[in-house]
N, C-alpha and C positions, 0 to 999 in steps of 0.2 A: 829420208831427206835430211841433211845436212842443216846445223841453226841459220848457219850462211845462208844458204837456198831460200831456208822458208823464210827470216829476214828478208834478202833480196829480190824474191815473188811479194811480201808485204808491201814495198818502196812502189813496185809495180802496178799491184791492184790499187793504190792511193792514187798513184798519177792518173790512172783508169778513170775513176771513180771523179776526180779534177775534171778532166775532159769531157767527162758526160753532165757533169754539173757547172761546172764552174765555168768550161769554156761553152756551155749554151749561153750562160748570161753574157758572154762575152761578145759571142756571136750575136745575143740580142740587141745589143749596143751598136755593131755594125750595121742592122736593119733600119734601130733610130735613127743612125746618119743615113740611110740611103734609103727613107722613108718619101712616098713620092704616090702621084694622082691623087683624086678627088676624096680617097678616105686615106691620105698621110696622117690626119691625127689621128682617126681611128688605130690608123697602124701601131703608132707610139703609145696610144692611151694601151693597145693589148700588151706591150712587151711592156711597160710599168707595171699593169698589173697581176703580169705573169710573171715577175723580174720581184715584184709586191713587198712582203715583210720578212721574206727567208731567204733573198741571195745571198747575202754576207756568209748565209752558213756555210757555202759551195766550199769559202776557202778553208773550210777544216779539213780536208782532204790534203791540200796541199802542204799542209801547217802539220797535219801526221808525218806524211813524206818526208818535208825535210829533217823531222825530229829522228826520227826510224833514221834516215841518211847521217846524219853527226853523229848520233850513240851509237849505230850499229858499224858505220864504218867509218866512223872519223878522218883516216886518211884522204879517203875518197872525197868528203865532204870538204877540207880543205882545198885539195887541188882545184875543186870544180870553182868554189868559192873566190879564190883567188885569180885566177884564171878568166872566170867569164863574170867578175864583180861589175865590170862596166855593164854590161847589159842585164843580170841581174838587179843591179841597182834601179835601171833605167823602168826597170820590170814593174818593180815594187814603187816605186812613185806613177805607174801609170794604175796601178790598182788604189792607191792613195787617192791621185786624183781623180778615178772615176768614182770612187765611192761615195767622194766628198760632193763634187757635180751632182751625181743619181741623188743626194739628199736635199741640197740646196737647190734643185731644180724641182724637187716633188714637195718643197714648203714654202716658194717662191710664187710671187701673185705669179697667175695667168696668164700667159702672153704677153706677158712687156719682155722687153731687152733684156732683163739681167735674167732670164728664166731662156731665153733663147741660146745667150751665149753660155749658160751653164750648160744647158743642153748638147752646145758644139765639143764641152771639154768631156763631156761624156763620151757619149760619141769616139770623136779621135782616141782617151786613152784605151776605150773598146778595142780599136781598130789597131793601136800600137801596142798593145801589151801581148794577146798573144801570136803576133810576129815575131816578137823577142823571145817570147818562151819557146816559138817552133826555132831560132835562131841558137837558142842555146841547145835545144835537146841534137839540132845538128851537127853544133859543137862536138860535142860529146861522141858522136856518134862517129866522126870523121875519124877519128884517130890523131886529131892534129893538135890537142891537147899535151906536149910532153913534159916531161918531170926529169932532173939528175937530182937523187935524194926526195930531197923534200922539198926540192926549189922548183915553181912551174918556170920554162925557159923559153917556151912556146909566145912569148908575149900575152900584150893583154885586148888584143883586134885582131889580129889573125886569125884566130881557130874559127871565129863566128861573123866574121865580115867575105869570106866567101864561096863562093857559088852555091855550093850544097846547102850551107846551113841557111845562105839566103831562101832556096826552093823550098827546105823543110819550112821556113816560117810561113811563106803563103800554102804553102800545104796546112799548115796547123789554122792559119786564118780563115781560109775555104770551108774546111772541117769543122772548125766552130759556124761558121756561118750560116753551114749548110744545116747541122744540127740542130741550130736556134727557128730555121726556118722549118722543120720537122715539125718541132716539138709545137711551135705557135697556130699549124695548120688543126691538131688539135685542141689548142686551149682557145682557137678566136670561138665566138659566139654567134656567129654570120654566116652564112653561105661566102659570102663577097670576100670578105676577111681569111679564109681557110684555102678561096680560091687565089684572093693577091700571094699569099703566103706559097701556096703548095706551088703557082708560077714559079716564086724565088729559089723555093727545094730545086726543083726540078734544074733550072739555068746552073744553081750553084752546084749541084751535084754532077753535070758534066765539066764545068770547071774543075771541079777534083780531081776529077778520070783525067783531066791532059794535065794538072800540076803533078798527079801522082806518077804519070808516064813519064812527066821530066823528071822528078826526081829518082824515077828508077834510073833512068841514064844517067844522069851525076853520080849515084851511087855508087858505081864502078871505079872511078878513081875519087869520088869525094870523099867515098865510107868504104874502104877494101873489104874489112871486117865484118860489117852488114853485107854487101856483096857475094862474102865466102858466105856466110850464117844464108842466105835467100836461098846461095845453090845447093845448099851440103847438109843443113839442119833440118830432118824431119820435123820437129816442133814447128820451126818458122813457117817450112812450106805448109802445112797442116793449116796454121794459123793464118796464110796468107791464101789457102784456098778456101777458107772459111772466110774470111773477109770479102772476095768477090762473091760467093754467094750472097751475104748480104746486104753487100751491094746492089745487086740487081733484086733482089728481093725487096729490099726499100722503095726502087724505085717503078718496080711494079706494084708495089703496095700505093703509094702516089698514083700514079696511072689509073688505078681504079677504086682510088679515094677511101681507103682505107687507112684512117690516119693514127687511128690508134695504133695497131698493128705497124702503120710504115715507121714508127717513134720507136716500137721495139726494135726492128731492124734498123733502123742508125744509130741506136746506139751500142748496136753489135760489132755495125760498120768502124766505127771509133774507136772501141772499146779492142776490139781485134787488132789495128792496127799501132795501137799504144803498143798491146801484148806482143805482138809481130815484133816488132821493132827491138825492144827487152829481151827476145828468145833469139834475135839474129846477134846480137849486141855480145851475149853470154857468154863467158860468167866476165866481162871485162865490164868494170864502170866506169874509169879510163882507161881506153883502151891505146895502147898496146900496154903500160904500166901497172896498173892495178887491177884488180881482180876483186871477186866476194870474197874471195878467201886471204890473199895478202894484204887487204885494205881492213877486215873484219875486227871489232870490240874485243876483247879480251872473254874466254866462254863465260863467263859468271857476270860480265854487261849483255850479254847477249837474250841467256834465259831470264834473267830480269826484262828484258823488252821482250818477250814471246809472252809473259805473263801480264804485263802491263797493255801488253797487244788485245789480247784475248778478254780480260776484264775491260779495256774501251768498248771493244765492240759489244760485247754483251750490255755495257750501260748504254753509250752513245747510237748504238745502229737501231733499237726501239725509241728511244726519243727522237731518232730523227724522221723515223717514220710516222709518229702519232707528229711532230710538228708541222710534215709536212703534209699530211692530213688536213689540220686542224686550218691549216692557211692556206690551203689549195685553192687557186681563182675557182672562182663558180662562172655561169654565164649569165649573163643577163637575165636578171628575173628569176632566177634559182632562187629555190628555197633553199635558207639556212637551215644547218643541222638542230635537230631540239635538245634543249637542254633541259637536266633532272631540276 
């Protein structure tokens, strides 16, 4: 494999690994606003304290990514930067502001107003930010992105103000939502709480099934590229018959309340469809213009980031494991771990 390749599958598994973490808490914020019947606080009290002392970390994933994206292809990282800044922008002030909310609403007295309306700005940039991210990965994906040199000439609303990349975002918002609704059926502490939750799996997860039906039909004239890559690339169809497997295996694992087990399956569901998407896409990062290979570092930036790669992970991938460990919600009445 090519430094390109293995570079361009790193960028990959990072966005992966975002998706499964970063957009659950995303998704969890969706559930705060649409938190509702006789145990809504219940509801919210479980997504704080599953959301608790280690969301922030989710965005290291994405914080690899784009670093991996500028050093390893610089070009690439440009055009995208310039190109889809407006929503990019719009991205990172909605992660701003939810952060800032999530804190100021978990040190803010109890139920008064200013702890309510923190609560709403939570909430919404939940609900705005990864529609913008599914808004830009459409971008990207369309081909509507173009370049003469080094100039983007595609404008800077077009590539990501229609159709498709509108579908891919509530595709990406469904998919976090649905996911935060997985993951929560096993962290509640309740019978009641695991049943509110695996309800919302279940509803959200046919919503997928008909956003991701419509975006396969945009697909065809909204992403040509994706469209070839679905009918023509064994990799993709591999990976996109992997993905209805588990799919439905998710949500038979729901159906018969097996929640741990259904949490591995969605986030295979996700996980595959991130990958799906990267393998139809390939090897273009904008596509029709650049490529891993014409967009790529200079070799000697390259092997410097496959070493700096491989040393993160061996520090960073056990500490996140023993941190996430150490902070994992308990249930009710659980015993703390003992210490020496």
């Amino acid at each position: 494999m090519s430094t390109e390749a293995l570079l361009g599958f790193a960028v990959a598994g990072t966005f992966v690994l975002y998706a499964l973490f970063g957009g659950a808490d995303f998704g969890g914020g969706v559930w705060d606003l649409l938190a509702f019947g006789p145990r809504k606080a219940e509801q919210r009290a479980l997504i704080a304290q599953a959301m608790g002392p280690i969301w922030e970390v989710n965005h290291v994933w994405l914080i690899v990514g784009l670093v991996l994206l500028f050093s390893g292809f610089p070009r690439a990282f440009a055009a995208l930067s310039v190109a889809l800044h407006v929503p990019l922008t719009l991205l990172l002030l909605g992660i701003v502001f939810r952060g800032t909310a999530f804190t100021f609403r978990t040190y803010d007295t109890r139920g008064d107003l200013v702890e309510r309306r923190w609560g709403v700005v939570f909430s919404v940039a939940s609900l705005v930010a990864p529609l913008l991210l599914g808004m830009c990965v459409g971008a990207v994906a369309s081909g509507d992105i173009r370049m003469e040199g080094h100039v983007v000439v595609s404008g800077f609303f077009a590539p990501w103000t229609r159709p498709f990349p509108i579908a891919v975002g509530l595709l990406a918002l469904g998919l976090f939502a649905f996911l935060a609704a997985v993951y929560l059926t096993h962290e509640a502490g309740s019978p009641e709480l695991r049943e509110d939750f695996r309800r919302r799996a279940l509803v959200t997860g046919a919503g997928v099934f008909v956003l991701a039906a419509t975006v396969l039909v945009l697909t065809r004239d909204g992403a040509p590229r994706v469209w070839a890559g679905l009918l023509h690339s064994p990799f993709a169809l591999a990976l996109h018959a992997a993905t209805a497997v588990a799919a439905v295996t998710a949500f038979a694992l729901l159906g018969l309340r097996h929640f741990r087990a259904a949490r591995v399956a969605a986030a295979f569901q996700v996980g595959l469809i991130v990958l799906g998407w990267a393998a139809s896409q390939h090897p273009y990062l904008v596509e029709p213009d650049l490529t891993l290979q014409n967009s790529a570092a200079a070799p000697e930036v390259q092997r410097l980031l496959i070493v700096a790669l491989c040393v993160g992970v061996a520090v960073v991938v056990p500490s996140l494991v023993f941190f996430f460990r150490v902070f994992r919600p308990r249930p009710p009445g659980a015993t703390p771990p003992a210490h020496a």
